[in-house]
MARTOR-968575 format. One line per 5 residues: number of its first residue (from 1); their letters; for each residue x, y, z of N, C-alpha, C. Coordinates in steps of 0.001 Angstrom, whole numbers, m for minus. Example, Ala and Ser with C-alpha at 12.3 -4.5 7.8 and 13.67 -1.06 7.14 Angstrom:
<pts>
1	AS	13190/m5690/7800/12300/m4500/7800/13200/m3300/7800; 12850/m2250/7080/13670/m1060/7140/12900/30/7870 $
</pts>
This chain:
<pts>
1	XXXXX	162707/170790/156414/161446/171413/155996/161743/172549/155022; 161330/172558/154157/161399/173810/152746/160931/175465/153409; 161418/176084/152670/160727/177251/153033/159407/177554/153058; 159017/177061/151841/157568/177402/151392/156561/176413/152702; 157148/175343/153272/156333/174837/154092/156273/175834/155555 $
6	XXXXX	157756/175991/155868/157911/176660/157235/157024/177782/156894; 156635/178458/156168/155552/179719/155812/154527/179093/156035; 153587/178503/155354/152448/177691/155975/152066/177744/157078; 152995/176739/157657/153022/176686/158895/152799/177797/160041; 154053/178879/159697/153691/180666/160034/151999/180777/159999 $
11	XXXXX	151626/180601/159175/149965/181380/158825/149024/180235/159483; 149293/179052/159959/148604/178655/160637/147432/177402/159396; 148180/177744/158187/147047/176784/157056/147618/175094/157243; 147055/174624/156706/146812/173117/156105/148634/172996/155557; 148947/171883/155918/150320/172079/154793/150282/171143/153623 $
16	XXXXX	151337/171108/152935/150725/170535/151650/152140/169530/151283; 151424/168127/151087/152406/167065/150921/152387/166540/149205; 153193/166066/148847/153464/165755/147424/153330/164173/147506; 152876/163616/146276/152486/162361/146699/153740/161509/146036; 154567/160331/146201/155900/160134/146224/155992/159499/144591 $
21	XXXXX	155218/159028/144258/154391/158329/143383/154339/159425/141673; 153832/160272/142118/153433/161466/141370/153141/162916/141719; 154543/163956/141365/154640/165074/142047/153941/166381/141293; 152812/165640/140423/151571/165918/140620/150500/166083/140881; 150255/165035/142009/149356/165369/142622/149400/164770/143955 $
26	XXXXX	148486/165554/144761/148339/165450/146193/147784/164979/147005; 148252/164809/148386/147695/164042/149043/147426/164081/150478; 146368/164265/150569/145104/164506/151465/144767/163109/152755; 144198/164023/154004/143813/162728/154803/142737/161555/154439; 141974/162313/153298/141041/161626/152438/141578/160835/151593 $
31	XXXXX	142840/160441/151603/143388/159653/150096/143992/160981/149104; 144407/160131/147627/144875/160664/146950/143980/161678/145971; 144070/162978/145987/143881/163664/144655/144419/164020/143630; 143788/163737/142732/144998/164238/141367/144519/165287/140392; 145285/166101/140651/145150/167436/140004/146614/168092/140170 $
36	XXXXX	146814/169339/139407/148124/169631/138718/148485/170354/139986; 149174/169626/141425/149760/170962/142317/150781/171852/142080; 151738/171697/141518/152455/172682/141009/151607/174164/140438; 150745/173718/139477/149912/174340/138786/149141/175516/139337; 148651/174678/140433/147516/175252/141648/148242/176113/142407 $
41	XXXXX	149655/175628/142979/150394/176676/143712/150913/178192/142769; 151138/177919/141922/151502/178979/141158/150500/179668/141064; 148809/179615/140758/147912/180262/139998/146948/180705/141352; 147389/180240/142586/146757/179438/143349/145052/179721/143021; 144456/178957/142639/143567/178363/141971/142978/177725/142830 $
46	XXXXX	141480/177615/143853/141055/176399/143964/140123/175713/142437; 140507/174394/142817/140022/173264/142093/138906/172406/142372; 137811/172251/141329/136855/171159/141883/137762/169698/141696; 137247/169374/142500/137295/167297/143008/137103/166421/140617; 137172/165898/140932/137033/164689/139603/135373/164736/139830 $
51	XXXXX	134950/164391/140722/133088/164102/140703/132639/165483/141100; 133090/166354/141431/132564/167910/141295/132206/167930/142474; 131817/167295/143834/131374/167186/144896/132291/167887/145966; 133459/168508/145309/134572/168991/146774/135397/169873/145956; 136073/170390/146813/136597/172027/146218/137881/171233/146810 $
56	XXXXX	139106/171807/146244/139941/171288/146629/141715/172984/147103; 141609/173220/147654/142758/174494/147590/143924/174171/146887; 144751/175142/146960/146240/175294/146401/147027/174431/147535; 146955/175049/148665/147551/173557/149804/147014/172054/150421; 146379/171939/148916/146028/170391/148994/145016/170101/149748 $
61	XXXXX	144333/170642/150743/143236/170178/151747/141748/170595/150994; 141134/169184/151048/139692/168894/150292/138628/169369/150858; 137509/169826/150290/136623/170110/151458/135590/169824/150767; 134922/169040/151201/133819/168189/150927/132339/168946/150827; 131315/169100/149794/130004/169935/149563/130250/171259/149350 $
66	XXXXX	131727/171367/148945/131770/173086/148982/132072/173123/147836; 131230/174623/146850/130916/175008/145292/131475/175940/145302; 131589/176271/144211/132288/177651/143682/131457/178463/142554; 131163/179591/142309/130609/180135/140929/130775/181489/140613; 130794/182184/139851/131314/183444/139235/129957/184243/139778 $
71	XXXXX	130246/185141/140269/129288/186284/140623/129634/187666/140617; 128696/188834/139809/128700/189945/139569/128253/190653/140316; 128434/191675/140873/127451/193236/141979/128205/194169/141347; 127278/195236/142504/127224/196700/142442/127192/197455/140980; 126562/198395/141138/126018/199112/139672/126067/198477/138356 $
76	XXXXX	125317/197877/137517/125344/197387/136567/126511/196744/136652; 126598/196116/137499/127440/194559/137507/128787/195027/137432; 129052/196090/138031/131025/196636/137630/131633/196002/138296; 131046/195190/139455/132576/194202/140011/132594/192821/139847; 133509/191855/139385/132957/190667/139099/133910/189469/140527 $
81	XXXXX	133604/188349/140840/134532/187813/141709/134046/186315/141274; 134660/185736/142556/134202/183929/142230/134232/183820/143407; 133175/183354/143838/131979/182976/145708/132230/181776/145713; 132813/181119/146578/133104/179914/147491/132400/179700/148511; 131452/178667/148989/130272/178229/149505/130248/176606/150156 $
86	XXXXX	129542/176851/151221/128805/175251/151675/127886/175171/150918; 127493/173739/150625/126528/173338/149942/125469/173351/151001; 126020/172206/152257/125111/172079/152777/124564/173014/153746; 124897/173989/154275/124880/175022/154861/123290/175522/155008; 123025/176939/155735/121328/177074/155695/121281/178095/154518 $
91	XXXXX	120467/177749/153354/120305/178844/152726/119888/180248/153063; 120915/181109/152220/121148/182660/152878/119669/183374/153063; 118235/182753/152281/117110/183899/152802/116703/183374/154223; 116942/181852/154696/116815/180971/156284/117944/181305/157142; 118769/181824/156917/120003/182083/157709/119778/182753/159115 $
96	XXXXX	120340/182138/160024/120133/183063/161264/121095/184306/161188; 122016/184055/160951/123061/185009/160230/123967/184724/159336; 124217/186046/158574/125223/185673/157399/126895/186206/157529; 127410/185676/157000/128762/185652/157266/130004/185948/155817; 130202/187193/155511/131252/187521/154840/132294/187296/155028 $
101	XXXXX	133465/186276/154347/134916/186191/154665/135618/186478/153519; 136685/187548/153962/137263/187843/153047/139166/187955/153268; 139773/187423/152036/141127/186853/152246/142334/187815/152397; 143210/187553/152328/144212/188812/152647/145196/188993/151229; 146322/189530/151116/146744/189968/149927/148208/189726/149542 $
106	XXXXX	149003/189371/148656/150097/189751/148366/150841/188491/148232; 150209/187530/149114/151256/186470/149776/150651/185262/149236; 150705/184062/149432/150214/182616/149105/149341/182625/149464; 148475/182597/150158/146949/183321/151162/146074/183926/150235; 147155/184610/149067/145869/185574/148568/144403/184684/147781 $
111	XXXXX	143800/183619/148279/142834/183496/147442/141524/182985/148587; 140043/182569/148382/139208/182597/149336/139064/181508/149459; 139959/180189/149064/140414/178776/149633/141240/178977/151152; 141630/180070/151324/142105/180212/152426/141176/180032/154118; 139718/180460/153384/138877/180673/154305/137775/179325/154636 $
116	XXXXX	138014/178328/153853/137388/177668/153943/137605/176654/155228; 138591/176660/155871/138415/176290/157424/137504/176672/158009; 137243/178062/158017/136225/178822/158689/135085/178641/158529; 134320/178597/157180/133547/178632/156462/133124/177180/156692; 133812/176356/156844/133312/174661/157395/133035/174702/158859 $
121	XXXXX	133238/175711/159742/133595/175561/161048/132083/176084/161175; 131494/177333/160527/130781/178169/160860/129066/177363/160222; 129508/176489/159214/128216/176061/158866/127772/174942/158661; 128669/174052/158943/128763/172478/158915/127568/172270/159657; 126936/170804/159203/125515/170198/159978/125779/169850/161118 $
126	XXXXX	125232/170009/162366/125600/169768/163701/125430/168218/164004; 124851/167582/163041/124928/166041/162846/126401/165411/162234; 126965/166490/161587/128108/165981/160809/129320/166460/161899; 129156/166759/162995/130837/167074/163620/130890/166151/164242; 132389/165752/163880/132860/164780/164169/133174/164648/166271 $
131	XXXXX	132790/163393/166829/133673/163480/168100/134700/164331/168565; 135186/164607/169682/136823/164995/169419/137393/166257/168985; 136609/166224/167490/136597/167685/166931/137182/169103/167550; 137549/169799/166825/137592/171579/167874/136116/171889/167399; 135311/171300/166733/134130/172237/166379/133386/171409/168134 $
136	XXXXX	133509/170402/168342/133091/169181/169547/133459/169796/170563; 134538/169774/170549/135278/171012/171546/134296/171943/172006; 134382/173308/171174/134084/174241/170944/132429/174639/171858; 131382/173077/171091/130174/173187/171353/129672/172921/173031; 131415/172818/173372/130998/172084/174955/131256/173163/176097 $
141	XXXXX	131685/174547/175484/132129/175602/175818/131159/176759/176234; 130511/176881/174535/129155/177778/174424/128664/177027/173360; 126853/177153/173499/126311/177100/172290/126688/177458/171466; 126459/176850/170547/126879/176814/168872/125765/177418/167951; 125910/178574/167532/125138/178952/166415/125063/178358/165258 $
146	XXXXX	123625/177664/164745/123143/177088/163671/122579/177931/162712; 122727/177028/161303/121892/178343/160028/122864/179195/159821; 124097/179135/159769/124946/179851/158995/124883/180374/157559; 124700/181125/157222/125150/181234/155688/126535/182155/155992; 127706/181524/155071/128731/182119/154571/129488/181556/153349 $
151	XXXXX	129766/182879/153016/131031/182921/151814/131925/183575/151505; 132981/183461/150649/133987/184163/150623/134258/184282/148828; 134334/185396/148898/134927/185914/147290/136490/186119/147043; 136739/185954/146169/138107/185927/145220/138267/187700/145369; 139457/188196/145687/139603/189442/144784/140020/189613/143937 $
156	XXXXX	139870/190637/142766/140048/190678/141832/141837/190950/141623; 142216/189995/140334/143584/189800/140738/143747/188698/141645; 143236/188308/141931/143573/186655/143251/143073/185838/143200; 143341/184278/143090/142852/183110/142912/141921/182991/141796; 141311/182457/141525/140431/182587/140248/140474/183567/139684 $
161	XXXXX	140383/185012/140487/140120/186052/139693/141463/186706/139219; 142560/186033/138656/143373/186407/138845/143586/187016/137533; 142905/186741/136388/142714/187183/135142/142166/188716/135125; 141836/188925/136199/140299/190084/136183/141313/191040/136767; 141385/192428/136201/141772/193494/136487/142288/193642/137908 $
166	XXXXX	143152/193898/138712/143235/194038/140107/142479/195513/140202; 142443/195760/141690/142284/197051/142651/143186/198073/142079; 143395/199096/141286/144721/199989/140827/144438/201309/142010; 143312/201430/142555/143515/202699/143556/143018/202439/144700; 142848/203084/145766/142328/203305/146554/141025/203530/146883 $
171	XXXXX	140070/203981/146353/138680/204243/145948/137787/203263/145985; 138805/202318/144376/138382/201388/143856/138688/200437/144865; 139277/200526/145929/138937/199289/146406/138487/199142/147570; 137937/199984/147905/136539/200633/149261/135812/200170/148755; 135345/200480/147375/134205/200324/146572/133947/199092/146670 $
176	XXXXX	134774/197968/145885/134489/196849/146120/134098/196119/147322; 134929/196507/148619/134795/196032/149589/132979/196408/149852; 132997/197142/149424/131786/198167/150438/130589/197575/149299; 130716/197529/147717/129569/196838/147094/129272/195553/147139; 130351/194705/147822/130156/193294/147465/129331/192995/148893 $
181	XXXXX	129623/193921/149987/128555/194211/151438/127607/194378/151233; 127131/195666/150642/125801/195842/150197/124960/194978/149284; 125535/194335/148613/125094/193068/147703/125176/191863/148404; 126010/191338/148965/125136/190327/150303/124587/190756/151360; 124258/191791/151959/123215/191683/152852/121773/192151/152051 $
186	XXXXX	121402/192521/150570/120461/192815/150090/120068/191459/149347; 121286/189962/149354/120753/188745/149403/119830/188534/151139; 120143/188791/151728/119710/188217/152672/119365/189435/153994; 117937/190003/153320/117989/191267/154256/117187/190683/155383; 117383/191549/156534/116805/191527/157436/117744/190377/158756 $
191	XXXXX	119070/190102/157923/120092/189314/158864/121227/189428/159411; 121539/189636/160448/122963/190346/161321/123721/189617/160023; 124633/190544/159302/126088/190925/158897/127291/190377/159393; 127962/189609/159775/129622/189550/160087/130595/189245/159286; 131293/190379/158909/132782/190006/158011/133860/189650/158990 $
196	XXXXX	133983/188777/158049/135519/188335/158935/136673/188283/157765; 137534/189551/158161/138581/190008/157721/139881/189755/157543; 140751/189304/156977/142567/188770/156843/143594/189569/156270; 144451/189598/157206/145409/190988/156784/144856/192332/156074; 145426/192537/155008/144691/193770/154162/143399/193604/154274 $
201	XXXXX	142486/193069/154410/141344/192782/154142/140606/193843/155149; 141230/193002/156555/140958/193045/157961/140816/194923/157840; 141651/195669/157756/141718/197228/157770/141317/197397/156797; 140830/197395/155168/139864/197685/154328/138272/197781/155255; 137752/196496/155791/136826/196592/156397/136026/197354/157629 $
206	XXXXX	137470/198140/157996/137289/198250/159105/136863/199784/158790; 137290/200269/157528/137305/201489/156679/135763/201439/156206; 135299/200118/156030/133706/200484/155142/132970/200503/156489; 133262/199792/157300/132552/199961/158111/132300/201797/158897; 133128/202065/158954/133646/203964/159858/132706/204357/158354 $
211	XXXXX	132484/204432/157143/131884/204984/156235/130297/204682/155998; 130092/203395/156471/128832/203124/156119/128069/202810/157726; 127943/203117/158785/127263/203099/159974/125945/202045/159718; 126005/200722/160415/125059/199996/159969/125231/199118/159313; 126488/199403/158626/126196/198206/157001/127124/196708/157709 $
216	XXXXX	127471/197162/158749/128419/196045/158934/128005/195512/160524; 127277/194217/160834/126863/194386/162123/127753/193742/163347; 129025/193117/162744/130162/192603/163678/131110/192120/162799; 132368/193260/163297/133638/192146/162309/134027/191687/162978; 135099/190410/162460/136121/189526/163414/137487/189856/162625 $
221	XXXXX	138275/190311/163155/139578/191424/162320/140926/190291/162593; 141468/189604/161733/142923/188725/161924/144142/189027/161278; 145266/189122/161540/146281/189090/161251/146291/190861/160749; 145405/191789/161175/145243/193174/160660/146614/193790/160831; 146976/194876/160156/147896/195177/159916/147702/196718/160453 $
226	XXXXX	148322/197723/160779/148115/199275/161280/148542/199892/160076; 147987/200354/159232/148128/201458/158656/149723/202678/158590; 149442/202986/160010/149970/204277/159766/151544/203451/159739; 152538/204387/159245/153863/204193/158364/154802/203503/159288; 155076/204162/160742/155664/203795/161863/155428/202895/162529 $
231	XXXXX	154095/202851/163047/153196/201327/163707/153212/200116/162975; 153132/199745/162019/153042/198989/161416/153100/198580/159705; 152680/199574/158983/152905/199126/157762/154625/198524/157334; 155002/199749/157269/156294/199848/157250/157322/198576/157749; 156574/197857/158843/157118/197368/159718/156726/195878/159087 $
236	XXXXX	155509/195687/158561/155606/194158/158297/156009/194540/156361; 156209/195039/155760/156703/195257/154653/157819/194821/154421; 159137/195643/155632/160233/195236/155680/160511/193308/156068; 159626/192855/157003/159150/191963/157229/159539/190800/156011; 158411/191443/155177/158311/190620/153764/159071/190609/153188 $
241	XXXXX	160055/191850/153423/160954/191394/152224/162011/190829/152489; 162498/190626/153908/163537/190175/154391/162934/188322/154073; 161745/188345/153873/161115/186896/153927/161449/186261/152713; 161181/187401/151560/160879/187126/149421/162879/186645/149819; 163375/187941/150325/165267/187366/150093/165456/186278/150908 $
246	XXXXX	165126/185334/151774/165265/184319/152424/164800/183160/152185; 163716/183731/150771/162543/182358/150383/161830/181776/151430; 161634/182689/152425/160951/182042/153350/159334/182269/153018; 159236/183114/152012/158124/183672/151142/158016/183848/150075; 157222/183190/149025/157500/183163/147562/156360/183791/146980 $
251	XXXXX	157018/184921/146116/156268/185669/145335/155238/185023/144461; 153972/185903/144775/152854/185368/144578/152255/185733/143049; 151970/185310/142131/152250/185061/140650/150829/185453/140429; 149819/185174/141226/148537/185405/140861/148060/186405/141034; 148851/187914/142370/148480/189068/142550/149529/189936/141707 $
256	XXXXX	148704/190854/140496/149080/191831/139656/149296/192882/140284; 149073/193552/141126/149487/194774/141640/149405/194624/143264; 150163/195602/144005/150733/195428/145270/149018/196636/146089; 148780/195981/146993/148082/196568/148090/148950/197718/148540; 149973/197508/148945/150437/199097/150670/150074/200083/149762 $
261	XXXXX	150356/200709/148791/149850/202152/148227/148726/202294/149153; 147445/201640/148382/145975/201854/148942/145671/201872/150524; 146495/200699/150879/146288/200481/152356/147066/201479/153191; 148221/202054/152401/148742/203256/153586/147792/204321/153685; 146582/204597/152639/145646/205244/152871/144781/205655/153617 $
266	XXXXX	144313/204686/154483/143538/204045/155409/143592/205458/155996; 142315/206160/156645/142705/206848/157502/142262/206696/158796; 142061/206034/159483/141512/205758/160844/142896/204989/161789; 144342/205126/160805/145809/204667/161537/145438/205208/163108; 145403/206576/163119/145654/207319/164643/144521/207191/165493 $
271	XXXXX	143310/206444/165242/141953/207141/165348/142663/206045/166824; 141568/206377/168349/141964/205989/169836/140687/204642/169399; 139606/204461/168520/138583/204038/168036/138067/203317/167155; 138888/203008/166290/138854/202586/164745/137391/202056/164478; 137228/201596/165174/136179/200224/164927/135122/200980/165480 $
276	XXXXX	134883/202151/166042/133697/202521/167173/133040/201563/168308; 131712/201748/167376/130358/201139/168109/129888/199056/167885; 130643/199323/166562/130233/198277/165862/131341/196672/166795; 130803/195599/166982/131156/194620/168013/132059/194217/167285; 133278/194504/167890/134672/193644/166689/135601/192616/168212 $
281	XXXXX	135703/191617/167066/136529/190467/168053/138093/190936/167340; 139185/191054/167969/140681/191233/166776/140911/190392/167628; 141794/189084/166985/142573/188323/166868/143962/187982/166379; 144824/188346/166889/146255/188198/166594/147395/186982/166883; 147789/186345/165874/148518/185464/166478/149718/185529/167379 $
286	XXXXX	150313/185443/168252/151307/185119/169454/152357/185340/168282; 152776/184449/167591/154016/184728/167085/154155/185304/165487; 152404/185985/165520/152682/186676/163795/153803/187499/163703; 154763/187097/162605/155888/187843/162457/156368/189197/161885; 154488/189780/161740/154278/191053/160399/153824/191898/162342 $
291	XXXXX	153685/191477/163167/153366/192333/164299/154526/193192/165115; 154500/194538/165124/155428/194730/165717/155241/194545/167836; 156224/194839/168152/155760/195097/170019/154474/196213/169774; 154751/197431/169149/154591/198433/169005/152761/198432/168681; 152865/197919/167523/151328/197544/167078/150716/196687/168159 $
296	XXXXX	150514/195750/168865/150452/194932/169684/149749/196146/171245; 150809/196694/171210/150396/198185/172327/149301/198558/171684; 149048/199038/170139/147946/200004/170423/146871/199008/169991; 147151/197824/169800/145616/197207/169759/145011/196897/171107; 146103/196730/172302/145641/196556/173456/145010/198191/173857 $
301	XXXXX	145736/199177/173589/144808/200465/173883/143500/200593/173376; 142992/200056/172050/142057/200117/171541/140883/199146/172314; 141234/198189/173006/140488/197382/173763/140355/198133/175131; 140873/198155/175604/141434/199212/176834/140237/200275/176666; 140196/201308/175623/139417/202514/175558/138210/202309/175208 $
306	XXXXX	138018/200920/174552/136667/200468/174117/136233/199113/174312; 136030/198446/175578/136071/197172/176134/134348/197084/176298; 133864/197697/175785/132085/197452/175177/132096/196939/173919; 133139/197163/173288/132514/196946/171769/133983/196181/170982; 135002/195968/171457/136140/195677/170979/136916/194713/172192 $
311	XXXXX	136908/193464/171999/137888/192319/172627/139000/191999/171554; 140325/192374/172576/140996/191838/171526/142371/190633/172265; 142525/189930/171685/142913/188220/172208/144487/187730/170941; 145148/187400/171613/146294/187049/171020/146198/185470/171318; 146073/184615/170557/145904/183701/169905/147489/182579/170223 $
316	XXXXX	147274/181531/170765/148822/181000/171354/149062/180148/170280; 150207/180076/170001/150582/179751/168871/150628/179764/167245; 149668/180912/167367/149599/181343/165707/150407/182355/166065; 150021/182267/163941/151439/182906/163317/150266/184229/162764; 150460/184632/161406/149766/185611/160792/148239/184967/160635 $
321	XXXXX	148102/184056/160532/146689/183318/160362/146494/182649/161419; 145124/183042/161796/144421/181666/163450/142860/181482/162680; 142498/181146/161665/141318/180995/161141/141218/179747/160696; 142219/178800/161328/142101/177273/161725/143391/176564/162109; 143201/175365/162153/144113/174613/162683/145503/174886/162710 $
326	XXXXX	146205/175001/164412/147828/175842/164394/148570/174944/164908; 149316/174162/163839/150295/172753/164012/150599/173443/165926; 150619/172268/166621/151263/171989/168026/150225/173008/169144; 149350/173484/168724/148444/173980/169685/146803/173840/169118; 146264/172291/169559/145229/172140/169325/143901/172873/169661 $
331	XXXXX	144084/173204/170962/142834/173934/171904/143069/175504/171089; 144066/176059/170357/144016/177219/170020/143022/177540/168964; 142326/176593/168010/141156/176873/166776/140045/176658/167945; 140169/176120/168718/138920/175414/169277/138681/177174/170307; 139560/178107/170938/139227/179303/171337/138797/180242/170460 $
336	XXXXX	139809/180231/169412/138963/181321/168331/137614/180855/167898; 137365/179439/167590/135754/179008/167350/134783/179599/168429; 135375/179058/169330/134401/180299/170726/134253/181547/170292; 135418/182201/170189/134949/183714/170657/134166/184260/169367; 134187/183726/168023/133625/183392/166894/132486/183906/166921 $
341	XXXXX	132036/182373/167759/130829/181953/168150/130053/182929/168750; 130475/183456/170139/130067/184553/171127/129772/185198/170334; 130591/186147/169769/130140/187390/168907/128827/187381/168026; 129161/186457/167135/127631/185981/166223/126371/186029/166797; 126441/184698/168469/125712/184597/169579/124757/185745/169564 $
346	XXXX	125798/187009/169740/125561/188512/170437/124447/189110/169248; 124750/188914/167935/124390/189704/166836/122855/189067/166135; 123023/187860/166483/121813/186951/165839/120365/187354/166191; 119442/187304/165347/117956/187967/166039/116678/186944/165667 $
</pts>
């Protein structure tokens, strides 16, 4: 197995096969697609389908009715991204609730093809799940919340947007986080909020949220990282780089500038609270390799001191990613779809 696959695998994504034929293009449980994978991995780029009907990621997995399109917010349009979407999904002013997902940074991951497991899980037609399924699973557990609207944006500097200026401070990238919030829930006012957060992402959010009281009505926090220097930053950094010299991680071509500056910023590292009032599910994978023992302790304290408003669940057999399918532990997407679920359940009106 290659490096670049055994990483995959780590994060819990789709893996990606070369077709023997032509090591251009890929190949899917749907049959063959052809489009430039080399291309896609480098830029990582999602791609529309040949008939425009399916979005296709950088690790080869198709996803059927899902669009893509360039979208502008906050103050005279200063931030620009590219929104990844169900087609068939409930439109966002019918939505029982809406659903922000946003991707993580630095690594092969960095683009919002990453999220589209989720994003199929959360809004797919309840006529269209398949038997068997973890979504089948899932529905036999707890009710299943219908009328989803969700999407996920590109950051700037990542996947599509990879042309577009990155984040250069700290400020600037609250801001974004925090305008591209306020600009979907003023698509769709009057509807419980949930971001669901990935690595860097996960502690950006957790920051707009402590700033804006309200604006955020439940996150779901994965693969989050601790801030402060000792707990954790520091700790999955070294991580990475022992990964870039091992090739067990390959430098990511499409992100222009590095996150930890901004993210050692964060100031809510020490807080006994981070998250307050607001209903957060954290999810950590069992064997994410960016976790220290150490971090692991204080997310269990944080549940511990705030077990009203904060569950937090280590995930069996994931790696840095549990936001779908985790080769050799099937029932493990089918728990995070639950507790997903619950939370939303909780928030919906």
């Amino acid at each position: 197995m290659s490096a670049f696959m055994t990483f995959i695998l780590l994060l819990g994504l789709p893996s990606l096969a070369f077709a023997h034929d032509d090591p251009n293009s890929l190949h899917t449980q749907e049959g063959e697609v052809h489009c430039p994978a080399l291309i896609a991995i480098r830029t990582l780029k999602v791609v529309a389908s040949t008939k425009g009907t399916a979005l296709i990621t950088p690790a080869g997995s198709k996803f059927r009715h899902f669009a893509m399109r360039p979208h502008s917010f906050g103050p005279h349009g200063k931030h620009s991204t590219t929104v990844y979407f169900n087609t068939k999904s409930a439109p966002i002013e019918k939505a029982a609730a809406v659903v922000g997902l946003f991707h993580g940074m630095n690594a092969e991951i960095s683009h919002g093809g990453s999220m589209f497991n989720m994003i199929q899980a959360l809004t797919k037609p309840e006529k269209n799940i398949e038997l068997g399924s973890p979504l089948d699973q899932m529905r036999k557990i707890t009710p299943r919340v219908q009328d989803i609207y969700a999407e996920a944006p590109d950051l700037p500097g990542c996947g599509n947007n990879s042309d577009i200026t990155p984040l250069n401070s700290y400020e600037e990238t609250i801001d974004f986080y925090t305008q591209y919030v306020k600009d979907l829930r003023a698509r769709a006012p009057n509807r419980p909020f949930i971001a669901i957060g990935f690595c860097y992402s996960s502690g950006f959010l957790i920051e707009v949220s402590r700033r804006n009281p309200g604006l955020i009505d439940g996150l779901i926090l994965t693969g989050l990282i601790v801030p402060e220097q000792e707990l954790g930053l520091r700790f999955a950094i070294d991580v990475e780089s022992k990964m870039y010299e091992s090739g067990t991680l390959i430098k990511n071509p499409a992100v222009q500038t590095r996150a930890d500056p901004a993210y050692g910023r964060l100031p809510w590292a020490r807080a006994d609270q981070p998250t307050g009032t607001t209903p957060t599910l954290l999810l950590v994978g069992e064997n994410d390799p960016f976790q220290s023992a150490d971090a692991r302790a204080v997310f269990r304290g944080w549940a511990q001191k705030n077990p009203a408003h904060l569950k937090y669940l280590e995930v069996r057999g994931g790696g840095h990613g549990v936001l779908g399918p985790i080769e050799g532990h099937p029932k493990s997407f089918v728990t995070v779809l639950s507790e997903v679920n619950q939370l939303i359940q909780r928030l919906r009106r």
